[in-house]
C-alpha positions as CSV (number, residue, x, y, z in Angstrom):
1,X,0.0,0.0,0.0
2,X,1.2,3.4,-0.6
3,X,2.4,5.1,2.5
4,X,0.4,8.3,3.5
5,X,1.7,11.4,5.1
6,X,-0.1,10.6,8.2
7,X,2.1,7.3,8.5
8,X,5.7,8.2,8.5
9,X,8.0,5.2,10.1
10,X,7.6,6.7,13.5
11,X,4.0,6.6,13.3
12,X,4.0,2.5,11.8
13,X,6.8,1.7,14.4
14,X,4.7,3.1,16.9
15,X,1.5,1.3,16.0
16,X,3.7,-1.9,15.2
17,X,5.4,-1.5,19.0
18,X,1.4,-1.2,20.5
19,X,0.3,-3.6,18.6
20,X,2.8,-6.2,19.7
21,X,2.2,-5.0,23.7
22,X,-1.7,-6.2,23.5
23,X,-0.9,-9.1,21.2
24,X,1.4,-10.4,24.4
25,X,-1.4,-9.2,26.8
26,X,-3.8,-11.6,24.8
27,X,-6.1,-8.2,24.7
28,X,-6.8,-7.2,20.9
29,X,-9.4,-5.6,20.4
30,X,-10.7,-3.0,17.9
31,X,-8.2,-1.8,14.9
32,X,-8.5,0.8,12.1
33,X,-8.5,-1.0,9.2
34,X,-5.6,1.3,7.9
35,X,-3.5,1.5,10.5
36,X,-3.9,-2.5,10.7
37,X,-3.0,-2.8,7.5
38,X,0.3,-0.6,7.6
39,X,0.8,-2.6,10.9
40,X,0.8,-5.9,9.1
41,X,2.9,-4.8,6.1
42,X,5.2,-3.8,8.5
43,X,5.2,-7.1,10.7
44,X,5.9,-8.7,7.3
45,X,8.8,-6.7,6.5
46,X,10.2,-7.0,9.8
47,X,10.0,-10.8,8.9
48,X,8.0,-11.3,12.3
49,X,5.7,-13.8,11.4
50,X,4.6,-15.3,14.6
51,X,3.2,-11.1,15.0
52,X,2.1,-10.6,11.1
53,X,0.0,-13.8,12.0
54,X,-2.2,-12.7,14.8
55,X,-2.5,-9.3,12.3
56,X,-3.5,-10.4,10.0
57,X,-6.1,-12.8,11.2
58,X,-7.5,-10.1,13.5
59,X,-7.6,-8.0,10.1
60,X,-9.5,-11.0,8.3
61,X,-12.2,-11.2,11.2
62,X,-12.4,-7.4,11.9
63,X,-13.3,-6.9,8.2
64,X,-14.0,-10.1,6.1
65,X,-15.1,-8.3,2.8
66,X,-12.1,-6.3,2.8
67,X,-9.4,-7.5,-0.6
68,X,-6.6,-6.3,1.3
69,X,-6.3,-7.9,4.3
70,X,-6.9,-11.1,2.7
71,X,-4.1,-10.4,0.2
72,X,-1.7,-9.5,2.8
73,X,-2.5,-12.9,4.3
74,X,-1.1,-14.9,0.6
75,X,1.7,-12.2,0.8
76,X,2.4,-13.1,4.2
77,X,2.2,-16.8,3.4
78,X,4.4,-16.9,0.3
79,X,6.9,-14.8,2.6
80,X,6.8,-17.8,5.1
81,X,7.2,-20.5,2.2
82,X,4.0,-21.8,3.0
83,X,3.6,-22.2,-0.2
84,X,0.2,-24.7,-0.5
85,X,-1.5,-22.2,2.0
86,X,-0.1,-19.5,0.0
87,X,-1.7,-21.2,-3.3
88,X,-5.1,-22.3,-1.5
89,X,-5.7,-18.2,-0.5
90,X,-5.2,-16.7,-3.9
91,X,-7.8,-19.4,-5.4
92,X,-10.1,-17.8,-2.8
93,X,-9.4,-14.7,-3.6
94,X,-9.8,-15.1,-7.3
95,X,-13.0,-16.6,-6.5
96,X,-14.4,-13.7,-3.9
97,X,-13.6,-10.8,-5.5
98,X,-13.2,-8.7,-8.7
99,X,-9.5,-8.5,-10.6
100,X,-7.2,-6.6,-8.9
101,X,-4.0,-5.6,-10.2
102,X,-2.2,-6.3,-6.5
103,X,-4.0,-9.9,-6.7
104,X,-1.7,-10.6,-9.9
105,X,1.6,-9.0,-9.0
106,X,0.6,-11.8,-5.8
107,X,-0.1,-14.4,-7.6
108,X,3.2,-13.9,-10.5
109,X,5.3,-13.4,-7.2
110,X,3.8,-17.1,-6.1
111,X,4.8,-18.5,-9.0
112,X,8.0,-17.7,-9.2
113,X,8.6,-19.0,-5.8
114,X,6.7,-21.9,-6.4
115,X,8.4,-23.3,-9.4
116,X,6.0,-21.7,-12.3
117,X,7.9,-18.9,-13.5
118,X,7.0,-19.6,-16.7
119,X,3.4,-17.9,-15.6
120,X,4.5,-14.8,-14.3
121,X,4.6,-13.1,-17.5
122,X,1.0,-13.7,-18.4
123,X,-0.4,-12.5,-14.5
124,X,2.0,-9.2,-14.8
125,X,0.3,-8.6,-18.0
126,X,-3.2,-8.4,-16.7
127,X,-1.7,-6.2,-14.2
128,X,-0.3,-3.7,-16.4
129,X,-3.7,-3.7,-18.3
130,X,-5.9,-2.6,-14.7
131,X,-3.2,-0.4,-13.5
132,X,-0.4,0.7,-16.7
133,X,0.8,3.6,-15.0
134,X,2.1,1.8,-11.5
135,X,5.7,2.3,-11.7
136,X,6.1,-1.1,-9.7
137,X,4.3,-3.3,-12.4
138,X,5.9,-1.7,-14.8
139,X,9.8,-2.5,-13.6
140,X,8.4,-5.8,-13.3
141,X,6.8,-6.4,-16.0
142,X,10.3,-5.1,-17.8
143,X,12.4,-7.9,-15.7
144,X,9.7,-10.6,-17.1
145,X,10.3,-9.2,-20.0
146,X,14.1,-9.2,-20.4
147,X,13.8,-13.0,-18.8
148,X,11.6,-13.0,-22.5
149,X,14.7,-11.6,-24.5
150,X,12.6,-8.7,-25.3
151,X,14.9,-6.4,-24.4
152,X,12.8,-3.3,-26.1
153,X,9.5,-4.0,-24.0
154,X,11.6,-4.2,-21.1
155,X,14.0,-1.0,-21.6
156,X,10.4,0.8,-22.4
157,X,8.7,-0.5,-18.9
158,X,11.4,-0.4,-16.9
159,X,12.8,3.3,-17.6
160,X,9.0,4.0,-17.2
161,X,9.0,3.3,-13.9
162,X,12.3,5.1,-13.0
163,X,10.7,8.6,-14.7
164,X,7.8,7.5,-12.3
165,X,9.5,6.5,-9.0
166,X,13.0,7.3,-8.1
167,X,12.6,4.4,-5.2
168,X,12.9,1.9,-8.7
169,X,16.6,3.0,-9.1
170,X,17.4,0.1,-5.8
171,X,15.8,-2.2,-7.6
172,X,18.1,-2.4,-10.7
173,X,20.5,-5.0,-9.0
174,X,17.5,-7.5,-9.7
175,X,17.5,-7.0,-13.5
176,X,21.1,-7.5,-13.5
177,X,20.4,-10.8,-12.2
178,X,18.1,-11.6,-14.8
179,X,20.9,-10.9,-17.5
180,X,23.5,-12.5,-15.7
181,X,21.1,-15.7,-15.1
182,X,20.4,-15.5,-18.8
183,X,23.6,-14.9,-19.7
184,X,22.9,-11.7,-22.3
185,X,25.9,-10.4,-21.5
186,X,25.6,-8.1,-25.2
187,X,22.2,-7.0,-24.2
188,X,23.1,-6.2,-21.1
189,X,25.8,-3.8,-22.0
190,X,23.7,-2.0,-24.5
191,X,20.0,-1.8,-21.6
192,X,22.9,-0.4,-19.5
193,X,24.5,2.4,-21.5
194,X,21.0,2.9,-23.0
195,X,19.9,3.4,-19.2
196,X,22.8,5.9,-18.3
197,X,22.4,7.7,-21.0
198,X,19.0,8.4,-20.2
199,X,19.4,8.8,-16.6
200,X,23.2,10.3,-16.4
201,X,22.7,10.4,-12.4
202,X,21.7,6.5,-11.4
203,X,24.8,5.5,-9.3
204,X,22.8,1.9,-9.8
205,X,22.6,2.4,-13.6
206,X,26.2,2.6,-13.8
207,X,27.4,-0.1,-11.4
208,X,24.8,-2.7,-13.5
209,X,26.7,-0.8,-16.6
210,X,29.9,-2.3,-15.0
211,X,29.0,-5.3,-13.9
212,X,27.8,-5.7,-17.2
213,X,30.9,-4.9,-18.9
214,X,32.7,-7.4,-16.8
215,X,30.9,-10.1,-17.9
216,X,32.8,-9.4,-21.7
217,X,35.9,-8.9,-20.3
218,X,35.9,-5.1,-21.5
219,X,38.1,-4.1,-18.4
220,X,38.3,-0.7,-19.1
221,X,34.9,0.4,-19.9
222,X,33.5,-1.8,-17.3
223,X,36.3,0.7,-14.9
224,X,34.8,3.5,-16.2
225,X,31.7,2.4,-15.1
226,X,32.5,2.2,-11.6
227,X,33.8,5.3,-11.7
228,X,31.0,7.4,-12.8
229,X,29.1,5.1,-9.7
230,X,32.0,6.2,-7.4
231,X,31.3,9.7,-8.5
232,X,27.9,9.5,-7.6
233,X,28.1,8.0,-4.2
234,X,31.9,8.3,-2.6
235,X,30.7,5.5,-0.1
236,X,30.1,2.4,-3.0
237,X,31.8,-0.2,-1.5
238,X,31.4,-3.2,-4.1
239,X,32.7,-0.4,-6.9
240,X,35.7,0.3,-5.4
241,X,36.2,-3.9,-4.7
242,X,35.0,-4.4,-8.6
243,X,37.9,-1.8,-10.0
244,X,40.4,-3.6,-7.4
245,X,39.2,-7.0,-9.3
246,X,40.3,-5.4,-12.7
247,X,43.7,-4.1,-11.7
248,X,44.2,-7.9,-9.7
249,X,43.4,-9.3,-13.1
250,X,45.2,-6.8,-15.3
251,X,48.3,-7.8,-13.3
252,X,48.8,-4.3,-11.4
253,X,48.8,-5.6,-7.7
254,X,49.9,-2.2,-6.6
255,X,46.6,-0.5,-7.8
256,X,44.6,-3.6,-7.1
257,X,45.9,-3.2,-3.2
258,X,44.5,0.4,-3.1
259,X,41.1,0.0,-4.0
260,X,40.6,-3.4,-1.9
261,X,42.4,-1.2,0.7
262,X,39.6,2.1,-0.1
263,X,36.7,-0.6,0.3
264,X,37.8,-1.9,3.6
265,X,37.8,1.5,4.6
266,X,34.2,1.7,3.8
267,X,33.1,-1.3,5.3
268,X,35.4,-3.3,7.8
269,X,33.4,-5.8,7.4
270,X,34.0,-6.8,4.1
271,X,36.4,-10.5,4.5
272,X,36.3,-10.2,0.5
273,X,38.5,-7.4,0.8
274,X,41.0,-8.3,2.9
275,X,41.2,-11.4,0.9
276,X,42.2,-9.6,-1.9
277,X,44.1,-7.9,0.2
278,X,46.0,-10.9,0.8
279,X,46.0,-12.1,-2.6
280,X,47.9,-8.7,-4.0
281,X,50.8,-9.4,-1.3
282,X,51.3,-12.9,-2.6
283,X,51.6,-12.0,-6.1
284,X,54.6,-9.8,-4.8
285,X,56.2,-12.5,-3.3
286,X,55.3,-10.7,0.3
287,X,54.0,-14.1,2.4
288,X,54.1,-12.6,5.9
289,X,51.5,-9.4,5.0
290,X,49.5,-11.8,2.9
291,X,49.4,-14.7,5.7
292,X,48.1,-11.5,8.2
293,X,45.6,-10.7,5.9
294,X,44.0,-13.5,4.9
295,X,43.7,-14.7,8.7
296,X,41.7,-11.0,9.4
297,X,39.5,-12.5,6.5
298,X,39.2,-15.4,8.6
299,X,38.3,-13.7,11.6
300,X,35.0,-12.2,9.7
301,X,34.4,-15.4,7.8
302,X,35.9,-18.3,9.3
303,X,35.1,-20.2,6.2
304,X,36.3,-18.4,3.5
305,X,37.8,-20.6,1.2
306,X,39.8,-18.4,-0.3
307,X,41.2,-16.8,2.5
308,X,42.2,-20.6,3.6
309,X,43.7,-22.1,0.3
310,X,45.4,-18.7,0.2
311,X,47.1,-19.3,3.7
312,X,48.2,-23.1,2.6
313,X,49.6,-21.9,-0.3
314,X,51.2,-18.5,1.3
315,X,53.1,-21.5,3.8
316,X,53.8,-24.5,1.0
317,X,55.8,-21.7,-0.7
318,X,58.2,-20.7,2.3
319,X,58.5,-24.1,2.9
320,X,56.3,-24.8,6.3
321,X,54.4,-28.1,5.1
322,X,54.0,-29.2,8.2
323,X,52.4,-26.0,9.3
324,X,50.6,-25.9,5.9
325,X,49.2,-29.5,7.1
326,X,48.4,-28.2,11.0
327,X,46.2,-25.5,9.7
328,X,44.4,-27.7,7.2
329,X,43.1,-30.0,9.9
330,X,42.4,-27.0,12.5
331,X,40.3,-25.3,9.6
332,X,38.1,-28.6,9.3
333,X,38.0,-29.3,13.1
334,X,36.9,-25.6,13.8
335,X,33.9,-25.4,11.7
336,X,32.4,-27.6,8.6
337,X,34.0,-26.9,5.5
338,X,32.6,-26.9,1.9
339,X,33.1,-29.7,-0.9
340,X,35.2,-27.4,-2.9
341,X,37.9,-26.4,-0.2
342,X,37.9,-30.6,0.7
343,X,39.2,-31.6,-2.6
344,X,41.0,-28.3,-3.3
345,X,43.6,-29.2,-0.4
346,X,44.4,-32.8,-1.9
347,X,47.0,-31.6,-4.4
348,X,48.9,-30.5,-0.9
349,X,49.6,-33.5,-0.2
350,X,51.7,-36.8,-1.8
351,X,49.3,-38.7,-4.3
352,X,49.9,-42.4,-2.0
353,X,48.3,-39.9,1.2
354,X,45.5,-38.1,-0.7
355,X,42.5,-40.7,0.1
356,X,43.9,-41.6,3.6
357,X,43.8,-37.1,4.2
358,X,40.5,-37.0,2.2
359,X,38.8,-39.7,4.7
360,X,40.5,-38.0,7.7
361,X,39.1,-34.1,6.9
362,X,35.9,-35.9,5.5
363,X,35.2,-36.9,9.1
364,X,35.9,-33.9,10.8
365,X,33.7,-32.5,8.6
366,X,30.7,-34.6,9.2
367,X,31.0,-34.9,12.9
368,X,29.8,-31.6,12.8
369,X,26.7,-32.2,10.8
370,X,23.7,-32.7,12.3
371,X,21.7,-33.7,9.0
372,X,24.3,-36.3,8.0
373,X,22.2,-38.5,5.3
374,X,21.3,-35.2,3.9
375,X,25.1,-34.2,3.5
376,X,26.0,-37.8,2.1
377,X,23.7,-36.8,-0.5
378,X,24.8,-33.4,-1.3
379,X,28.3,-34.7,-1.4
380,X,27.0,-37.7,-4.1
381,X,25.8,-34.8,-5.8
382,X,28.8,-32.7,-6.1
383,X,31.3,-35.7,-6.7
384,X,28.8,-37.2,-10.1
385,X,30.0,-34.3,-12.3
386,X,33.6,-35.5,-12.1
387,X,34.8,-39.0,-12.8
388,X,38.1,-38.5,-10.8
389,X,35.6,-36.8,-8.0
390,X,33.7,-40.0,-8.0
391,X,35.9,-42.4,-7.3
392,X,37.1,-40.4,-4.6
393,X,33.6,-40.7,-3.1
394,X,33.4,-44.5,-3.3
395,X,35.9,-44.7,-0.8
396,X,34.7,-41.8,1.4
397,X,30.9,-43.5,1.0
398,X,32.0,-46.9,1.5
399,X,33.5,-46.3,5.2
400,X,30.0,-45.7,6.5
401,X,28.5,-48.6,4.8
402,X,27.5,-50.2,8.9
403,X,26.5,-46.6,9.8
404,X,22.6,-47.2,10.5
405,X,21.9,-43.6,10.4
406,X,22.4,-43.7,6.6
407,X,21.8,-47.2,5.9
408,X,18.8,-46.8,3.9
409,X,19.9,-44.6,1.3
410,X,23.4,-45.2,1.4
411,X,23.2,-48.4,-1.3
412,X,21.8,-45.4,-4.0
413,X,24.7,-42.9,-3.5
414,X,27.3,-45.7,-3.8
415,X,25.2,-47.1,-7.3
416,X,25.3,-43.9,-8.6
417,X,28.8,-43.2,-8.0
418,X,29.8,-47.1,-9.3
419,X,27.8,-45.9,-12.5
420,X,29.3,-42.4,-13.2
421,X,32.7,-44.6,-12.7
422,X,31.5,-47.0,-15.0
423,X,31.4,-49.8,-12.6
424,X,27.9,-51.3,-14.1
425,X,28.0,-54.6,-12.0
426,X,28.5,-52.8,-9.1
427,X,26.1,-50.2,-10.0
428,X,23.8,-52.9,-10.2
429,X,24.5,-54.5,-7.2
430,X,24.0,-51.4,-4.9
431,X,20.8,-50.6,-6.9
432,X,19.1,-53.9,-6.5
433,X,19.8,-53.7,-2.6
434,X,18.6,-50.0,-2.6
435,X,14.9,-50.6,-4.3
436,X,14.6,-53.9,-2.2
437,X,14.9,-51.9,0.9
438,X,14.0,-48.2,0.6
439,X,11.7,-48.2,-3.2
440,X,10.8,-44.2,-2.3
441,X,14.0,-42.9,-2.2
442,X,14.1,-44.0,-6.2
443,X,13.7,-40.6,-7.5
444,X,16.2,-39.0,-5.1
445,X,18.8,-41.6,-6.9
446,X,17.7,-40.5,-10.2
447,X,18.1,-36.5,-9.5
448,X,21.4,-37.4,-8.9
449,X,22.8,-37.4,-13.1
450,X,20.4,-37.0,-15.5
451,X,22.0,-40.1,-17.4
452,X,19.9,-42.3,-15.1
453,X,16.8,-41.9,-16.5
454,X,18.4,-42.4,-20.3
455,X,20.0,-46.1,-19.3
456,X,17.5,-48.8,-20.1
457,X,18.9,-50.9,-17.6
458,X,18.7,-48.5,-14.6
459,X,14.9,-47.9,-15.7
460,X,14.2,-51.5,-16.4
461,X,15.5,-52.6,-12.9
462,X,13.1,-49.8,-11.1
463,X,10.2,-50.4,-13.2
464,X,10.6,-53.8,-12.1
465,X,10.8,-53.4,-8.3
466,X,8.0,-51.2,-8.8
467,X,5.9,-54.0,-9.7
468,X,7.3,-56.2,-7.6
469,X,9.3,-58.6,-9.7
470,X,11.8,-61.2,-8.8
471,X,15.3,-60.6,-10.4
C-alpha cells in the first residue's frame, strides 16, 4: 500500500510497537482498518511472522469483505514459504472478488517461488492492463520481459518506472540478475549504457553498466563504469572492490591493493576485501603481509575458502608443510567446510596420502553435521559431475556402509557413484539392494545425473521393483 503522510515510520513503528504490547497481553481488540494494514505490512517486513500472524487474522475477522487484508494474508504466506496455504488463499481470492492488479503482481510473485515462473509473465500482463501507469508493475513487467529476450519492451517499462518512482533506481541489482542468469551479456551492456544515457545520475545504472561490462571482459569500460558510480556515491563499497578486481586481473597488484584497501575502509566488514588484500601481497612475493591478511579475513568469515587455500599456499611456498598440514586440519576441526575447499587441499599432499587425508578431513567435517544422510547426498551430488571426484567418493561412501543412520539410502549414493565410474556390475548390485529396501527414495537416486533416466537398464530394474518382480 502506498504510505500516506499521516504514517511516517515513526507513526507505523509506533502502532507496530502497541500492537505487539496487546498481542502479548492476549487483549486485541478493535483496529483501524488502515493503521492495521500498515501494521501488518510492517510485521511482514520485519520478517516477524509469529506477530504478522495474529494481524492479519484479527484483520480477516475485523473486516471479512475487505481485498486487502486477505491479500496481505497470501503475501504473508508466500513470505513464510508456505507455499500450499499460499496457493489455497489466492484461489479464494480469485474466487471472492473482482480483478485486482495487486492480486496478480501476488499471484506472479507465487509463481516464481513456487516453481511456475513460466506464468509470471502472463499475470504481470493483466496487471499492467488494470493499473499501466504503476511504476512497480511496470519494472516488473520489464524484468519478465528481459527473462523474454525482449529487451525493447523491457527498456520501455522499466525506464517508465524510473521517470515515475525514483525508489525503482534500488531495484536495478535485480535485473542485472536476470541478464546474468540468462547470460545476455551483449544486451546487457547495451540496456545499460542505453539506461545511463538516459538517466546520467543512477549511481545503480552505472554499477549494473559495470557489472555488465565485466561479464565481456571489457576491463576498461566496465572501470569506467565504476567510476562514474563512485562519482555519484563516494561510499560504493562493491565499486571500489570491482575496480580492485580489474587491476588484480590486469596484473597491477599495486593498484589492485589500493582500491581493496579504499573498500575496507568503507566497510570493515567486508572478509572479500581483505582477501584480496592478501591475494595482491602474494603476487609480490610478500608471504608474511598476505598470511596476516588472509587470517583478518578469517576472523569475519571463518570459512572463506579463499582466504584458507590462500594461507596453505602462502606457507607450502616458504616451505612450512607441516604448518601448511596443522592449519588444514584446524580449519576442518573448527567449523564444517565446503566440498570445494575438501578436494581443493588434496593436491597439498603426496598422491599415496590423498585418500587416507581426504577420509581424515571428511570426518571432521561430518561430525559436525547434524543432518548427515542429507550431507552424504549433497556430497554424491557434487562428486557425479567429475569421474576422478567419484571415485574419490566410493571410498569416502563406503566407510560408512555399517553406519545405520544412513543405511537406507546409502546403497543409491554408492550405485550412482559405481555408474558415473562405470562400474555397471556394481552399480547394479548397490541398486538392487537400494529398491529392495528403501523403493521411495528412487527418484532421489535419479536426480542425482540425468544419465539415469536415459540407461534402459537403470529404468528397467526400477520399473521392475515397482511392480514387484523377482530378479
Amino acid at each position: 500500500m502506498e504510505e500516506d503522510q499521516d504514517y511516517n515510520i515513526d507513526r507505523i513503528n509506533e502502532l507496530v510497537d502497541e500492537f505487539k504490547k496487546h498481542a502479548d497481553r492476549g487483549d486485541l481488540g478493535f483496529y483501524d482498518s488502515e493503521d492495521l494494514e500498515y501494521i501488518v505490512e510492517e510485521l511482514i517486513a520485519r520478517f516477524d511472522f509469529p506477530y504478522a500472524t495474529e494481524a492479519v487474522e484479527l484483520g480477516m475477522s475485523l473486516y471479512p469483505d475487505s481485498f486487502d487484508f486477505c491479500i496481505l494474508n497470501a503475501k504473508k504466506l508466500i513470505m513464510e514459504m508456505e507455499l500450499e496455504r499460499a496457493g489455497e488463499a489466492l484461489d479464494a481470492i480469485e474466487r471472492d472478488f473482482p480483478p485486482y492488479a495487486e492480486f496478480y503482481l501476488e499471484k506472479a510473485f507465487y509463481c516464481k517461488m513456487s516453481g511456475q515462473g513460466d506464468e509470471a509473465l502472463p499475470l504481470l500482463r493483466k496487471a499492467y492492463e488494470l493499473e499501466p501507469d504503476d511504476p512497480e508493475i511496470n519494472f516488473m513487467l520489464g524484468g519478465e520481459y528481459v527473462k523474454a529476450q525482449q529487451f525493447e519492451r523491457a527498456y520501455r517499462h522499466i525506464s517508465y518506472a524510473m521517470r515515475e518512482d525514483d525508489l525503482m533506481e534500488d531495484q536495478l541489482f535485480t535485473v542485472s540478475y536476470i541478464f546474468e542468469d540468462e547470460h545476455t551479456y551483449d544486451q546487457a551492456v547495451w540496456f545499460f549504457k542505453r539506461l545511463t544515457e538516459e538517466f546520467p545520475l543512477s549511481k545503480n545504472g552505472w554499477f549494473a553498466l559495470g557489472l555488465a561490462y565485466s561479464w565481456i571482459k571489457d576491463g576498461p569500460n566496465a572501470m569506467e563504469a565504476y567510476q562514474n558510480t563512485i562519482s555519484l556515491d563516494e561510499e560504493a563499497s562493491t565499486a571500489y572492490f570491482n575496480i580492485g578486481n580489474i587491476h588484480f586481473e590486469a596484473g597491477d597488484y599495486v593498484k589492485a591493493l589500493e582500491y581493496y584497501e579504499k573498500t575496507f575502509q568503507l566497510d570493515d566488514r567486508d572478509y572479500h576485501a581483505l582477501t584480496g588484500m592478501g591475494d595482491c601481497y602474494f603476487e609480490m612475493y610478500i608471504y608474511k603481509d598476505a598470511i596476516e591478511k588472509y587470517q583478518a579475513a578469517l576472523e569475519i568469515e571463518p570459512n572463506d575458502m579463499d582466504a584458507i587455500m590462500g594461507i596453505i599456499t602462502c606457507l607450502k611456498e616458504t616451505g612450512r608443510s607441516d604448518e601448511a598440514e596443522a592449519f588444514i586440519q584446524k580449519s576442518f576441526s573448527l567449523s564444517p567446510q565446503s566440498f570445494e575447499l575438501l578436494f581443493n587441499v588434496l593436491p597439498f599432499y603426496d598422491d599415496a596420502e590423498q585418500i587416507k587425508k581426504l577420509k581424515e578431513l571428511f570426518q571432521l567435517t561430518i561430525k559436525q553435521i547434524d543432518d548427515k544422510e542429507g550431507f552424504l547426498k549433497f556430497f554424491t551430488s557434487y562428486c557425479a559431475g567429475n569421474k576422478e571426484l567419484s571415485q574419490m567418493g566410493i571410498s569416502l561412501l563406503e566407510e560408512f556402509l555399517d553406519d545405520p543412520d544412513v543405511a537406507m539410502v546409502l546403497p543409491y549414493l554408492l550405485a550412482a557413484l559405481h555408474y558415473v565410474c562405470g562400474h555397471v556390475a556394481e552399480g547394479n548390485n548397490y541398486l538392487r539392494n537400494a529398491l529392495t529396501i528403501n523403493y521411495e527414495e528412487r527418484e532421489m537416486f535419479l536426480a542425482i545425473s540425468p544419465s539415469f533416466e536415459a540407461n534402459p537398464v537403470i529404468m528397467n530394474m526400477i520399473d521392475a521393483y515397482g511392480g514387484s518382480l523377482p530378479l
